[in-house]
C-alpha positions, -999 to 999 in steps of 0.1 A, spaced: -573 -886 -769 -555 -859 -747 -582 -847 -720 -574 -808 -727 -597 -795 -703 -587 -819 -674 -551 -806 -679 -560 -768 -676 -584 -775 -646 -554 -795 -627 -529 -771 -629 -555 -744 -622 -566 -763 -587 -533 -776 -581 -519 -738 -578 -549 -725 -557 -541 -761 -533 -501 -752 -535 -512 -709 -525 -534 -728 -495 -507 -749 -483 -486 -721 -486 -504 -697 -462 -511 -723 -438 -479 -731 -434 -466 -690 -429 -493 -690 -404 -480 -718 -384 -445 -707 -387 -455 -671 -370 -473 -693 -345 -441 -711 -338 -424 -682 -331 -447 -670 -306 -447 -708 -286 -409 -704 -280 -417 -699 -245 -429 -732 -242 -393 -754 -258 -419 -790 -257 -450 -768 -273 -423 -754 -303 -406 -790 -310 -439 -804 -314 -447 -777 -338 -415 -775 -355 -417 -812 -361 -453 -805 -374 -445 -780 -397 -415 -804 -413 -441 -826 -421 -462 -801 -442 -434 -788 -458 -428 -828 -470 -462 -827 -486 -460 -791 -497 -429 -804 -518 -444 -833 -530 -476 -813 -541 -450 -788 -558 -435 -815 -580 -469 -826 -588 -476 -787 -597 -448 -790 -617 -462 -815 -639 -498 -803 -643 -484 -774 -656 -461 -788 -674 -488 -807 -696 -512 -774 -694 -486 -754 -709 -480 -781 -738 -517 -774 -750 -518 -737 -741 -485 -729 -759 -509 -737 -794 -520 -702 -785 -505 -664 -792 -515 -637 -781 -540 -623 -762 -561 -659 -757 -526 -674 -744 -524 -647 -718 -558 -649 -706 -557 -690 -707 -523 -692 -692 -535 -663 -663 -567 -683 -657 -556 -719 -655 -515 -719 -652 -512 -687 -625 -552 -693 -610 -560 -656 -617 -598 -649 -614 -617 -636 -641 -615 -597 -626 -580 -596 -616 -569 -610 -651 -591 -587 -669 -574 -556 -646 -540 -567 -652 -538 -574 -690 -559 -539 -693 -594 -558 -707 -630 -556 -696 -646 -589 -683 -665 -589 -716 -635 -593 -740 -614 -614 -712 -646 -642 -714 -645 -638 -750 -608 -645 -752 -613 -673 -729 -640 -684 -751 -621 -686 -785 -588 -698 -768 -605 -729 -758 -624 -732 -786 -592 -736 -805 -574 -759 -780 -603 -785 -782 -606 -779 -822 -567 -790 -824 -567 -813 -795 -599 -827 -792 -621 -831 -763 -651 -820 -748 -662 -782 -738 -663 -767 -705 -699 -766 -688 -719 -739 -682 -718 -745 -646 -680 -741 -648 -685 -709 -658 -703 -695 -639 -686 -707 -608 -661 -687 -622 -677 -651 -621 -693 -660 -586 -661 -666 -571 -645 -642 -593 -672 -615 -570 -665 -631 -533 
């Protein structure tokens, strides 16, 4: 039985991990560029940041793939619940900035949310989100 919900909350986390790798590694490169008065303090860091950037690749190809499946289960959708599933779990939108961008209140967005996954576990099986996941979401959704 195809874990629906396990797929959407991969790709979610993988794309927050990928955006927090990502900034870390910008930082270190402006860093970098300040130690090039020191050449043995910038080889050291250069030679760090090539490492990071291996694992920032690898964890890019494993984006890929959560995705990848997500999308094969969210692409059961049209409309208005595919947008607001694909901006939540596939492009790790919070619940405020997704209702903003597709021109929705929070109200209707959780609705949409609601009935979109509603349908993905009717079709695909599985079990539903908790509560707790919830409202995680709208607490982070505030910070």
């Amino acid at each position: 039985m195809p874990d629906v919900m396990g797929a959407l909350q991969r790709a979610r986390s993988m794309e927050l991990e990928i955006q927090t790798q990502l900034e870390h590694i910008e930082r270190l490169h402006r860093i970098a560029n300040r130690a090039k008065n020191s050449s043995a303090c910038a080889a050291e860091t250069v030679e760090k940041l090539a490492g990071l950037e291996r694992e920032l690749n690898y964890s890019i190809d494993e984006m890929v793939d959560a995705k990848r499946e997500a999308l094969r289960y969210i692409s059961y959708l049209s409309g208005e619940e595919r947008s607001v599933i694909e901006g939540y779990y596939i492009l790790a939108k919070n619940w405020q900035q997704l209702a903003l961008d597709l021109y929705m209140s929070d109200r209707r967005v959780f609705l949409l949310r609601k009935s979109g996954l509603s349908k993905l576990l009717d079709r695909f099986g599985g079990k539903p989100p908790e509560n707790a996941d919830h409202k995680t979401s709208r607490t982070v959704a505030k910070e």
